[in-house]
Each structure stands twice: as C-alpha cells, then as structure tokens.
N, C-alpha and C positions, 0 to 999 in steps of 0.2 A: 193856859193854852189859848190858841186864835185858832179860831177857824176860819177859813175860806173856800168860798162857794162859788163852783162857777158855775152856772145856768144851762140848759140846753135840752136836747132829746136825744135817746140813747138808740143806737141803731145803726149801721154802715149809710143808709138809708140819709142822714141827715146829720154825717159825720162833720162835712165843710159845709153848712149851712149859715144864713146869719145870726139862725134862732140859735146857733152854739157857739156862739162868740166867747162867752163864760168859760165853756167846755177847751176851747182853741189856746187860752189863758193857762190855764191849768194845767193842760197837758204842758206848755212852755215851761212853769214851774214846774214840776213834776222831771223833765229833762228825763231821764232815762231807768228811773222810777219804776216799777211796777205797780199798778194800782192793785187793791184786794176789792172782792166783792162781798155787800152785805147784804144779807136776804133781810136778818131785822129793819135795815135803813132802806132799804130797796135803795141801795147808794155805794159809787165806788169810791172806797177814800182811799187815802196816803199819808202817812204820820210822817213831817220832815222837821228840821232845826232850819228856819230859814232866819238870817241876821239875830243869830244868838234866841230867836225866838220857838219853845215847842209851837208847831203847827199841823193843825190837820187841815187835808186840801180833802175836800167832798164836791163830786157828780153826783146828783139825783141820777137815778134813773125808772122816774114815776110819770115822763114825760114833764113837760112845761108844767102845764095847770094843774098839777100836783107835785111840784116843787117842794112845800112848806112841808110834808108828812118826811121827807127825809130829813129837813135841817131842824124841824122839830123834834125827831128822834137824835140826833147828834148831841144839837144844844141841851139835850134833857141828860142824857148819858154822862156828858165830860161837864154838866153844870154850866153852863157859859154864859158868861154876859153880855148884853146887848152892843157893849162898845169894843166887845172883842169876836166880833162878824163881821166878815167882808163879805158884800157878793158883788160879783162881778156879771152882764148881765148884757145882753144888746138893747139897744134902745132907738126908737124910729124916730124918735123926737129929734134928737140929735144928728146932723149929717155925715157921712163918714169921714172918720180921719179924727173925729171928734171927740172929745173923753172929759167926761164929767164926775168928778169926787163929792162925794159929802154924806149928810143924813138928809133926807127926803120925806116930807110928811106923806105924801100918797105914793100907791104901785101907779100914777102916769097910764093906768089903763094896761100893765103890763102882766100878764096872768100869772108868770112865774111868779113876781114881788109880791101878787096880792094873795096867792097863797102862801106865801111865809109869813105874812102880815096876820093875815088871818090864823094859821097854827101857830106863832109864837105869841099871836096876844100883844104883841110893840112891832113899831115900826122906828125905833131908834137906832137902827145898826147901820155903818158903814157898808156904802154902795159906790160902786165901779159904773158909770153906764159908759156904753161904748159903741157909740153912735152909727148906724147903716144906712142911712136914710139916701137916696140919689134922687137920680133924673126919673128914675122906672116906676118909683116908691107908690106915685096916685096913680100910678096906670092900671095898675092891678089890685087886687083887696089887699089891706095887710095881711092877713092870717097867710096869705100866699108867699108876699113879698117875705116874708120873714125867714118861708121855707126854702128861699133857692139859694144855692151858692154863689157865694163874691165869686166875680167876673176877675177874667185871668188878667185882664189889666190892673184890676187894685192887687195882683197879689205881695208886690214889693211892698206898698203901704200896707198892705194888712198885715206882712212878719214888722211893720217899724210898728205898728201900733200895738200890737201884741207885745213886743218889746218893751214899749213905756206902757203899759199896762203891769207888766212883771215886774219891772223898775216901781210903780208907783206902790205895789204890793210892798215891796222889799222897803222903801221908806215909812210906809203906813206901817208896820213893824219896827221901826226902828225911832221915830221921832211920831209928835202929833197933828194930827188931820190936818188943826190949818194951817201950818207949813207945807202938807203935801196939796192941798187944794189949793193955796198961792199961788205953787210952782207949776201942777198940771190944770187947773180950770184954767 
C-alpha cells in the first residue's frame, strides 16, 4: 500500500488557504470520494486503487505543526515504508506555479515536514512541494502569508497546478521517482 499525504489545517476557516495546498491535491484525487474520519489518527483518509495501486490518501487534522502524530499513526497501522509516502505540501521557497519532486534531507523550515520527520524517525519519503511564494510573500510575516488565500487571479493556474500535482501522483505510482522528477522538476 502508498500512502499519500496532503498537508494543511482542518477548519472552513483555512479551507482555500496556501497552507492547504496539500489538502487542495487530495481532495482532486479523492474526486467525489467521501472521506472517513479517524479520532485514533486525528485524520481524514480514503482508501482508493489509483493506477492499479492500493492507496490511502490521508488529511491530518492536528493542525500544521502536528502533522507527524497522524502520518505516524498511519505508517504504524498499514506498516509502510519510507519509499512508499508521498507528501504533498506548500512551500515558500518555491514561487508559484512551481512544483518540486524528490526526497529532501531537511523540513526547509516547514513545521508540517518537521513534524513528520520527527515522529517517523526518517526523513526518506517522497515529497511534492508546491511552491506559493509571490510579490506579497516579504510584505508580511510568513506564518501570515501562508494563511490567506490564493488571489482570484491565480485561480486558473492554481486548478493547472493541482492538475499536474495529481498527474505527478498518478506517475509516482505507476513508474519510479526519477522519471517523474525528469519530467516535473
């Protein structure tokens, strides 16, 4: 089985956020899905077959900086191994429009990542960033920038990028990383 993770904070409140980029992903794959809820994982998943592969798609919903206690309680449950995790995840480093594949030695300062880092003990798994970064990014603190919503002008680019986000999911299933990091970095 794969799991994939998409990042965010659970709440109406910060439904179209940047910091739910992750969340934005998921629900695309997911398509018209029902998610379940888990009080053990404080997390909403979905068990799908995507490209002939079992997959569970999991939402924390412990907030950002406790991200790791639900993918920790997952990856513990179904056994899973390090190279069979995606997270998907927004990243300020990156500008928008932007989408970076690979494995990552550090969380980049990103609280979600560094709690997964920290509750699984490895930082080997397969990572989606997907880059928010604009004109507005130094105007404000990050922890702010993170929390408003993409502007109604990116919103055509943000269903194309969520698109090749779901595309890159569905190859990272189907063939290996650096095939799909070739073609998307």
């Amino acid at each position: 089985m794969k799991l994939i993770i998409g990042l965010g904070n659970p709440g109406r409140k910060y439904k179209k956020t940047k910091h739910n980029f992750g969340f934005l992903v998921l629900d695309k794959l997911a398509g018209k899905n029902k998610w379940t809820s888990s009080k053990n994982a404080n997390a909403e998943y979905l068990r799908l077959d995507i490209a002939l592969t079992d997959t569970e798609l999991l939402k924390p919903q412990t907030y950002m900086n406790n991200s790791g206690i639900a993918v920790a309680y997952a990856v513990k449950k179904h056994n899973i191994k390090p190279e069979d995790i995606i997270v998907i995840y927004d990243d300020l480093d990156l500008e928008f429009g932007n989408m970076r594949i690979g494995k990552f030695e550090s969380a980049a300062g990103h609280n979600g990542i560094k709690s997964i880092i920290q509750e699984l003990g490895f930082n080997n798994f397969i990572r989606i960033r997907l880059g928010i970064n604009d004109e507005y990014a130094e105007k404000i603190p990050a922890e702010k920038f993170v929390l408003n919503k993409f502007p109604r002008k990116d919103k055509k680019q943000l269903e194309e990028i969520i698109d090749k986000a779901v595309n890159a999911v569905t190859e990272l299933l189907e063939t290996d990383i650096e095939t799909v990091m070739n073609k998307y970095n």
